[in-house]
N, C-alpha and C positions, 0 to 999 in steps of 0.2 A: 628473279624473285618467284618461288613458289607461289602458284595460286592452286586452291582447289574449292571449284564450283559447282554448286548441286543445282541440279533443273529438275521437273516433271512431278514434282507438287501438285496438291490441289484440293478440290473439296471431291467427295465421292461417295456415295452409297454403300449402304453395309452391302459387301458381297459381291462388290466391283471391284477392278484392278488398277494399278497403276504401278508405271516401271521410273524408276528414279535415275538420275544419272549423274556424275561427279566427273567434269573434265579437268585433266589435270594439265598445269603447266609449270613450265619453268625447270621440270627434272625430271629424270626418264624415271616410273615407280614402278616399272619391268618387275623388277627384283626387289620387290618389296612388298611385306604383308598390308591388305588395304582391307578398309572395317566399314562397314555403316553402323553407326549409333542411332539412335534417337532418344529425345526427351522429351516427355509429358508435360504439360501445366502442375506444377506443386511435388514434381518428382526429379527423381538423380538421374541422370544419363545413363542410358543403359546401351551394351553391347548389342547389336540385331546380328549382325552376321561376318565372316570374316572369310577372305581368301588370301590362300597365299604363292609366292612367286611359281611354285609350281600347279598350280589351280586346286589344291584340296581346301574345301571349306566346311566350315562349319556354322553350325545356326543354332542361336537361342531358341526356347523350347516353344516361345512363345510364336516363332514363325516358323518352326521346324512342318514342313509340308504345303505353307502357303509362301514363303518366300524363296527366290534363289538368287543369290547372289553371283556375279558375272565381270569380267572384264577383259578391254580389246586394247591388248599391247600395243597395236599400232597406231591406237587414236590416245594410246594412253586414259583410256576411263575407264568409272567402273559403272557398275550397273543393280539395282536389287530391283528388281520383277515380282512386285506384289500381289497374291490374288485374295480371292477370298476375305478381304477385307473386314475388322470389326472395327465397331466403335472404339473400342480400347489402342486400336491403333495410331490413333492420333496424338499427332507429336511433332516435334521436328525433327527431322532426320539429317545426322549429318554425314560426310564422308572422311575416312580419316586413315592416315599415312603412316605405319611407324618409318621413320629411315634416319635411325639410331646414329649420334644421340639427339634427331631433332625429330619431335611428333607435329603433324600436318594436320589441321580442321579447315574443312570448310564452312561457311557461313551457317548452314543450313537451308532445308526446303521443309515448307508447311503442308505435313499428310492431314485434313481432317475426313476421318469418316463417318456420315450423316447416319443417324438409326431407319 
């Protein structure tokens, strides 16, 4: 059974860091493109950043230079490395797996950042 777990949440001050992490099990996602999403209170999910099997990634504009996105084949997870923190970033962040034709969510983890 596929699981995928996000840890490293939390509350945090505008302009502090915090690095996220998604352990995955149940299937090797080596070779497959992995995402963090998150979603706001009263908003749609939105795309944060994406890597893929050969590590090129890319990032929404909105964390482009305070986020990077990461991941260690041999623990199988991934990683996004937040700094610089706004209040706008608060949301839950989830981790997510295509491995066509099935798509992978995790639960979620709760970023709020204090003004």
């Amino acid at each position: 059974q596929v699981q995928l777990v996000e840890s490293g949440g939390g509350l945090v001050q505008a302009g502090g860091s915090l690095t996220l992490s998604c352990a995955a099990s149940g299937s090797d996602f080596s070779i497959n493109t992995m995402n963090w999403y998150r979603q706001a209170p009263g908003k749609q999910r939105e795309l944060v950043a994406t890597i893929t099997s050969s590590g090129r990634t890319t990032y929404a504009d909105s964390g482009k230079g305070r986020f990077t996105i990461s991941r260690d084949r041999a623990r199988n997870t991934l990683y996004l490395q937040m700094n610089n923190l706004k209040p706008e970033d608060t949301a839950v962040y989830y981790c997510h797996v295509m491995a066509p034709p099935m798509n992978y969510w995790g639960k979620g983890t709760l970023v709020t950042v204090s003004s």
